[in-house]
N, C-alpha and C positions, 0 to 999 in steps of 0.2 A: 692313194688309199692305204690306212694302215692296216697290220696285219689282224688287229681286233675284227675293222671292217669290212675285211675280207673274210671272216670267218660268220659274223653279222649274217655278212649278205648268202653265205653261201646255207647257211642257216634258214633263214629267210625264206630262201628260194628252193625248199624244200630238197635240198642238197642236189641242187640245178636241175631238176625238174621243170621247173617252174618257168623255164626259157624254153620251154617247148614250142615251137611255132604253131604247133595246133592244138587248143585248149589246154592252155596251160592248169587252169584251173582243174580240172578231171585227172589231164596227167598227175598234176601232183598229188591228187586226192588219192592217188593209186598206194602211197606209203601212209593213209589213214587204216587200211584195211591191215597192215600187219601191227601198228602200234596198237589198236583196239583191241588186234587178240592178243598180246601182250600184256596188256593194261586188264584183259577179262580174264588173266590165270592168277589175278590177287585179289585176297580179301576181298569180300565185297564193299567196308567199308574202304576201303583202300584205292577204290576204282573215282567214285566222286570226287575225293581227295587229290590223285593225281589230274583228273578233269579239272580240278579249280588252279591247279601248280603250273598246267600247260598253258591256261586260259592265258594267268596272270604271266608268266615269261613270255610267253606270243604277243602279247601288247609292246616292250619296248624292242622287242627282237621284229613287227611287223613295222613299225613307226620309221628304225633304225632302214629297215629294208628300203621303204617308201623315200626317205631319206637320200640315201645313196643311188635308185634311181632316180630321183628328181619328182616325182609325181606320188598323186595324196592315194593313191589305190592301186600302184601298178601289178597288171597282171600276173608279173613274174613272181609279185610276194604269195607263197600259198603255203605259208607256215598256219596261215587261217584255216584252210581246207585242212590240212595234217593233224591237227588239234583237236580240230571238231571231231573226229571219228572218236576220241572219248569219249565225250558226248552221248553221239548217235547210235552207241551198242550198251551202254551201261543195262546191268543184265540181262543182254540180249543175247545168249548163247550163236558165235559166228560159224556159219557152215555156207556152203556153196550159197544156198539160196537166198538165207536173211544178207549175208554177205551184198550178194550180188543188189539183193531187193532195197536194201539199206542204204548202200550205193546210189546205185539211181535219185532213191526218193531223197538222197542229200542233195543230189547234184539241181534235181527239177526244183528245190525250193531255194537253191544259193543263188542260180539262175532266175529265175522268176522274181523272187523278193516279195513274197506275198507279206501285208501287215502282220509281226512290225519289225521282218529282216529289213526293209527298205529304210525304213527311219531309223534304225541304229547304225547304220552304215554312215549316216550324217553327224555320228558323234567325232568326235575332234583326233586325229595320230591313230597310232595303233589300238586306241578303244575302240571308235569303230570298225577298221580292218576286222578286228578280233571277234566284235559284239553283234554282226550282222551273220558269219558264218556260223557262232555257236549256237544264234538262234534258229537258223536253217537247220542243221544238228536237230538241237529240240523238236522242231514240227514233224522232222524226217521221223525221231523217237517216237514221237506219239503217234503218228500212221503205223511206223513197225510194228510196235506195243500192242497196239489194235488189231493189225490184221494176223499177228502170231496168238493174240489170246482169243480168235473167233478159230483159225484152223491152223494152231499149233508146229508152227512152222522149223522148231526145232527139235 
């Protein structure tokens, strides 16, 4: 494996998280939570922007992963779950609870795959890797959005 590759996958794999023996998935989601607040100390126009620069570099960096473990969605790739937390806080000010609550409501729809995370998981490399999480992301958004603008949760 060359040294690019190695750097790919270690990428990929959410800087080896993502070989967690026990959901890897959640584990690596765990370094979505400090990029989002990260990505929430800029510009507001600036926050979408990098959501769309993550998306689009997480497609060959997911495909690449999938790649080098041999299979079309392996577990250990969760540069998808990492990603998505742009996504999932765009102006959502992060504190313990939207944190925590935001968290969750990613996890139960990446998991679940309610319509239409399930169907874009079916697109082709790391477009779907990429396009099923970010939509998970999205739905998690709009629960958050909703239950912060009924009782204000930040």
């Amino acid at each position: 494996m060359s040294r690019s590759d190695r750097a790919l996958l270690f990428l990929a794999t959410g800087l080896g998280l993502g070989y967690s023996p026990l959901a890897p998935g959640t584990v690596g989601s765990l370094l979505g939570l400090p990029l989002a607040w990260g990505i929430g100390q800029l510009p507001g126009w600036g926050q979408p922007v990098v959501a769309a620069c993550l998306f689009l570099a997480g497609v060959p960096v997911c495909a690449a992963g999938a790649r080098l473990l041999h299979s079309k969605d392996p577990g250990a790739v969760v540069f998808d779950e990492i990603a998505s937390f742009s996504v999932l806080f765009l102006g959502v000010k992060i504190n313990l609870l939207t944190g925590g609550l935001g968290f969750l409501l990613f996890r139960l729809f990446d998991v679940v795959k309610p319509w239409p995370v399930g169907r874009l998981e079916k697109l082709p490399g790391g477009w779907g890797i990429m396009a099923d999480d970010f939509a998970a992301a999205l739905l998690a958004w709009i629960v958050l959005r909703f239950i912060d603008w009924h009782w204000s949760l930040g």
